[in-house]
PAKOLDO-553280 format. One record per residue (C-alpha): residue in three letters; x negated, y, z. Coordinates in steps of 0.1 Angstrom, whole numbers, plus 2048, in hexadecimal, padded with zeros to 3 digits. Last residue first. Layout:
<sites>
AlaXYZ ...
</sites>
This chain:
<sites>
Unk3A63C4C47 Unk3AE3E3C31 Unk3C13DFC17 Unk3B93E2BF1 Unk3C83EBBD4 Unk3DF403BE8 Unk3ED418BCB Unk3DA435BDE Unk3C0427BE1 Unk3BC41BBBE Unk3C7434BAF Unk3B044DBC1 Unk39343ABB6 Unk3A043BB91 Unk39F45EB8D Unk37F460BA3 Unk37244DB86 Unk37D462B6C Unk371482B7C Unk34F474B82 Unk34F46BB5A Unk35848AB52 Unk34549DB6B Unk325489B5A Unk31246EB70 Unk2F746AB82 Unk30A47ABA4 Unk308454BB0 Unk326446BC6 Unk31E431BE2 Unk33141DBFB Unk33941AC1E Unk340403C3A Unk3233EDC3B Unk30F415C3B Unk301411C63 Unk2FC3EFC5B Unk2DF3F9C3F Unk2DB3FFC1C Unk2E83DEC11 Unk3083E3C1F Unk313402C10 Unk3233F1BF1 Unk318407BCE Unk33040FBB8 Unk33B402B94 Unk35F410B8A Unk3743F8B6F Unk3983FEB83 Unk3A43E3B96 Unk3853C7B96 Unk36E3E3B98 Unk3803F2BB4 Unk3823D2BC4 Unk35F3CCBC6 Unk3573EEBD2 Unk3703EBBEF Unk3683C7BF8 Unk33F3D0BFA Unk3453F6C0F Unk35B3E0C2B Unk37D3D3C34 Unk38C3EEC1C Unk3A0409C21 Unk3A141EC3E Unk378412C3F Unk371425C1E Unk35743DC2A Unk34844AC07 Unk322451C08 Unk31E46BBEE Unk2F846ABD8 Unk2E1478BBE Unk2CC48BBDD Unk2D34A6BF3 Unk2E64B8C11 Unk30449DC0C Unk3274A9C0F Unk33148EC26 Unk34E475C1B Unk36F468C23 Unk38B451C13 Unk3AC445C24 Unk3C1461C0F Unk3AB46BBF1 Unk3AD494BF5 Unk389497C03 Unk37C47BBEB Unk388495BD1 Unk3724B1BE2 Unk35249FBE9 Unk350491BC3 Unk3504B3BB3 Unk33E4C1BCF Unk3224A7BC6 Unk3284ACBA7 Unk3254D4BA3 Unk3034CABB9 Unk2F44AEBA2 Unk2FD4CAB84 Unk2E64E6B99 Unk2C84CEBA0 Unk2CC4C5B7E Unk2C84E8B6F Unk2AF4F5B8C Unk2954D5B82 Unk2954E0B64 Unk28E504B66 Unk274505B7F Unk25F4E6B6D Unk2434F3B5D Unk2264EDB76 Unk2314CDB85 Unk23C4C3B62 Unk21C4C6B51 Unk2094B2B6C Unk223496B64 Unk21B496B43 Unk1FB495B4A Unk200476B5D Unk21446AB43 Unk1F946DB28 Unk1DE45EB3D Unk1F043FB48 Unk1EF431B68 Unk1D3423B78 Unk1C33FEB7C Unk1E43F3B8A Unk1DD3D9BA7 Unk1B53DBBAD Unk1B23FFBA7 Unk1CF40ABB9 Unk1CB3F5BDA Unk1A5406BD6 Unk1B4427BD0 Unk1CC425BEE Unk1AE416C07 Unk19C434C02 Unk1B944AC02 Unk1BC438C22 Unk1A0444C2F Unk1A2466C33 Unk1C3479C26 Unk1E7471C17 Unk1FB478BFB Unk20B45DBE5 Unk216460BC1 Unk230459BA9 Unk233453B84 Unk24B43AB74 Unk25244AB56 Unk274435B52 Unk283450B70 Unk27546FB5C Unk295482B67 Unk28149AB7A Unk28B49DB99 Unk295477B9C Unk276465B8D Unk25E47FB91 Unk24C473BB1 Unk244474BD8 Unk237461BF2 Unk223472C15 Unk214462C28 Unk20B471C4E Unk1F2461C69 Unk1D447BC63 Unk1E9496C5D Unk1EF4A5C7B Unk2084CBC81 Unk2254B3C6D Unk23C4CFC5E Unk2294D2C38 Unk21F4ACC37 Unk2434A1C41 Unk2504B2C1E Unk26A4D0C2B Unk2894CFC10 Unk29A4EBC08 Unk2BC4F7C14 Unk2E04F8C0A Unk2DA4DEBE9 Unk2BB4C8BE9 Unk2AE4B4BC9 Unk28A4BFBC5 Unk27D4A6BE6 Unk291488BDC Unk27146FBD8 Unk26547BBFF Unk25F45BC0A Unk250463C2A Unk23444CC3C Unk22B452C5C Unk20F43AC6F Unk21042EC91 Unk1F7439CAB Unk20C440CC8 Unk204466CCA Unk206467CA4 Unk226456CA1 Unk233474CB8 Unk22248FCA7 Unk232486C85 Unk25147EC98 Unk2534A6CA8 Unk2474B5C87 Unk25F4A1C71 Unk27B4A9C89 Unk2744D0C8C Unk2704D1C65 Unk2934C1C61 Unk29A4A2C52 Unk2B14A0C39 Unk2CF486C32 Unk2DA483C0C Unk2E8463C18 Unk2E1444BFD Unk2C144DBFB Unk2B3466C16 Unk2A5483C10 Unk28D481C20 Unk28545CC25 Unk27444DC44 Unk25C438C48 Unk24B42CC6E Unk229417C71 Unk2193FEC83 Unk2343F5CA2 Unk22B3DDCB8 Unk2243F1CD7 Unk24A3FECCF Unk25A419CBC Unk27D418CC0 Unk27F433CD6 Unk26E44ACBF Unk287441CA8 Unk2A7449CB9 Unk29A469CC3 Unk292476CA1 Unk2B746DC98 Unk2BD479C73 Unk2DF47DC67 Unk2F4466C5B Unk31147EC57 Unk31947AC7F Unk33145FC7C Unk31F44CC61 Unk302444C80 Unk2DF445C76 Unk2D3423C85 Unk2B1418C87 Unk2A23F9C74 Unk2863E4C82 Unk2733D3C65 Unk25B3BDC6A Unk2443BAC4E Unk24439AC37 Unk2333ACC17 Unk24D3A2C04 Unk2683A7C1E Unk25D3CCC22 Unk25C3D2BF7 Unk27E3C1BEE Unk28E3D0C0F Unk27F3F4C0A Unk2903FCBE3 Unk2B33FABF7 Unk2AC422C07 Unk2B9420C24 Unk2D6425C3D Unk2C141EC53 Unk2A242DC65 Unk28241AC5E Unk26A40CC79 Unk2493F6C6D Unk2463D5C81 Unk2263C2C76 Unk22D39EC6B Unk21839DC4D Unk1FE3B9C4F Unk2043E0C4D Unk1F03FCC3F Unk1E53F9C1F Unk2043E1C10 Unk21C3FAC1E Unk208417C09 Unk209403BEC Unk22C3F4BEA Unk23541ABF5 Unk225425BD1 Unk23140CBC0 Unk257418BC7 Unk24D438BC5 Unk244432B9E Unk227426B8B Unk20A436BA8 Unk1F2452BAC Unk1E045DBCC Unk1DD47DBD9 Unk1C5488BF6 Unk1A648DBD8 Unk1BD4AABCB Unk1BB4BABE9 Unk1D64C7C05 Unk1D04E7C1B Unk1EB4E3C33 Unk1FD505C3D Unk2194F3C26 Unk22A4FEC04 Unk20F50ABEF Unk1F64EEBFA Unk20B4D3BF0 Unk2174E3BD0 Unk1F04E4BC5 Unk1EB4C3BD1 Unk2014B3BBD Unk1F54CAB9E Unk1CF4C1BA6 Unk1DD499BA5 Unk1EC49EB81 Unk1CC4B1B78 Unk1B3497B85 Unk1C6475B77 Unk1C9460B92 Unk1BA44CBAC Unk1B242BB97 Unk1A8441B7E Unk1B843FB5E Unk1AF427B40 Unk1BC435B1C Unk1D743FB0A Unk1CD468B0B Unk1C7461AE5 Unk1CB489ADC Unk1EE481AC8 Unk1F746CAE9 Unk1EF491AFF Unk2064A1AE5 Unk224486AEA Unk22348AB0D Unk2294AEB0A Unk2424B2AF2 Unk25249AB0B Unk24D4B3B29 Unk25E4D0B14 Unk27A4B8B0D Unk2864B4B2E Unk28A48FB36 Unk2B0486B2F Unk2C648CB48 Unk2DE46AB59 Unk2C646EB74 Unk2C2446B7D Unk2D1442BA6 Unk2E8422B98 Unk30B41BB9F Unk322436B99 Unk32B423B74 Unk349425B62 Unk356406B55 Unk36E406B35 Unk3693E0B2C Unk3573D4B0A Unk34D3B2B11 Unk32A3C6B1D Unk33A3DCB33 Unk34A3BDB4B Unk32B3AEB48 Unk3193D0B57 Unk3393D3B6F Unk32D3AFB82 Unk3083B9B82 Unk30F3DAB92 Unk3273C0BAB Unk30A3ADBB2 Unk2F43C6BB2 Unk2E93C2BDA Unk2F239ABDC Unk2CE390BD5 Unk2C03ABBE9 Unk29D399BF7 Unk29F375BE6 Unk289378BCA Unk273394BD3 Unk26E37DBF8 Unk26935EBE6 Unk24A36FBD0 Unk23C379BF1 Unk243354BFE Unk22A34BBDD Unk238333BC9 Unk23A310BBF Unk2452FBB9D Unk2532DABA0 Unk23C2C3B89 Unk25029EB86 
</sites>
């Protein structure tokens, strides 16, 4: 009889995660037989794309921009990248340092799949972002997580990196802000590891995807604090900022060679992204003040929203995150750990969160609540948090 085989990077997408959405998965069935779930799941802006940016796209379609792209990028989409670059950093940045990619998430896959081989250690601070596993266990790298402790609000540890990079060590990403945390780096730290990595000849990279949602302060981009480029990445994209999640536009910014190496990955694997999104995207880089104030502004009102009724939820605790979609609710007075807390709670009262276990040990005992949702809905669901914790649901233990 024929038995099929695969490729061990095809294993590693099918088995990295398999438990992550399982209770997502779980409230999704309960939604579809007609249940009353809310969901504080999923990091998708709830906003629909601005409108002036779809007036666009559909202009550029009337003119036929359908066609192939180069494997780089579109020239105005990567002029406008480069443009904001160079306005916010003493760097000079050009368009021909900018490469284009069908999302963040691709664009890391690429980046990753440029610079290390299978088995090469790469160092990532934890919590993190969930999208990594899939993409470092496919490509078999050796991951070596480092801990941002809950009890001091997950906050970057520039020490506790550096001493974690070994002779083995390729390559170090962070994520600024971070997803789940909302955890910034400051310009001091990214200038004092950029240096570092480039001392011992290990690459940077910095996902940077959260960049336009910040609250008390702005965000500093690695490129504009680092003093050396020539070992620094840089990842960025629309998806979040811009509600243009389903778009999938992102792009990578780096310099010499690997650009090189970039647009060949590019060329052979995607072929270029379309033109009419790409100058879409352009579009929006230039025109997007407004827009990307307004939902910036509502992710803060719920973020507060959020922060203050977890505040008054005996046995529940949370940071105020500085940025980001997320909250990272401690509910270790509770529950035994993040994954029997949010499974209960869907079980008790039709809420969908996110366990903290699969973004690292340092978040086992936490879980996440999205700010992608309406005040309505958020107020709904903190309704029902509070009940059950406070009709004891679930015990700790």
């Amino acid at each position: 009889m024929y038995a099929p085989r695969f490729s061990k990077l095809s294993q590693a997408l099918h088995s990295a995660d398999a438990d992550v959405w399982a209770v997502s998965d779980r409230a999704h069935q309960l939604a579809d037989k007609g249940e009353d779930v809310i969901f504080l799941c999923v990091g998708d802006p709830n906003f629909d794309t601005p409108e002036p940016i779809l007036d666009f796209a559909r202009a550029r379609l009337g003119v036929g921009r359908t066609h192939y792209s180069p494997a780089a990028g579109e020239l105005v989409l990567r002029r406008a990248i480069a443009d904001i670059e160079s306005k916010v950093s003493d760097h000079p940045c050009s368009p021909d340092d900018v490469v284009v990619f069908p999302g963040g998430t691709n664009a890391i896959f690429g980046v990753l799949s440029c610079l290390l081989n299978p088995g090469e250690q790469i160092v990532i601070p934890e919590p993190m972002y969930i999208g990594y596993v899939p993409i470092t266990d496919a490509l078999q790298l050796d991951v070596k997580k480092v801990s941002c402790p809950a009890d001091k609000g997950f906050a970057f540890e520039i020490e506790s990196i550096k001493q974690a990079i070994g002779e083995d060590t390729r390559a170090v990403m962070i994520n600024t802000p971070v997803n789940p945390t909302g955890a910034m780096a400051t310009p001091e730290q990214l200038r004092e590891l950029a240096a570092y990595c480039r001392e011992r000849g290990v690459w940077l990279i910095s996902d940077e995807m959260y960049s336009m949602i910040t609250f008390a302060r702005r965000h500093t981009s690695l490129r504009t604090a680092a003093e050396k480029l020539d070992n620094v990445v840089v990842i960025d994209g629309l998806s979040k900022s811009h509600a243009m999640s389903g778009w999938r536009l992102g792009w990578a910014v780096a310099q010499g060679e690997l650009v090189e190496r970039l647009i060949e990955y590019a060329g052979a694997t995607i072929f270029g992204c379309p033109q009419f999104i790409q100058e879409a995207a352009a579009f929006a880089l230039e025109f997007d003040t407004y827009f990307v104030k307004q939902m910036r502004d509502a992710y803060e009102r719920r973020r507060d929203l959020i922060v203050e009724r977890i505040g008054k939820i005996p046995g529940l605790s949370c940071y105020s995150p500085e940025a980001g979609m997320f909250v990272m609710v401690n509910v270790s007075a509770v529950a035994q750990d993040g994954e029997a807390f949010a499974s209960a709670l869907l079980d008790a009262e039709r809420v969908s969160v996110l366990p903290g276990k699969p973004f690292g040990p340092s978040a086992v005992n936490h879980v996440r609540l999205t700010l992608a949702a309406d005040e309505a809905d958020l107020s709904r669901a903190l309704d029902r948090i509070e009940r059950f914790v406070v009709g004891g649901c679930l015990k700790a233990g």
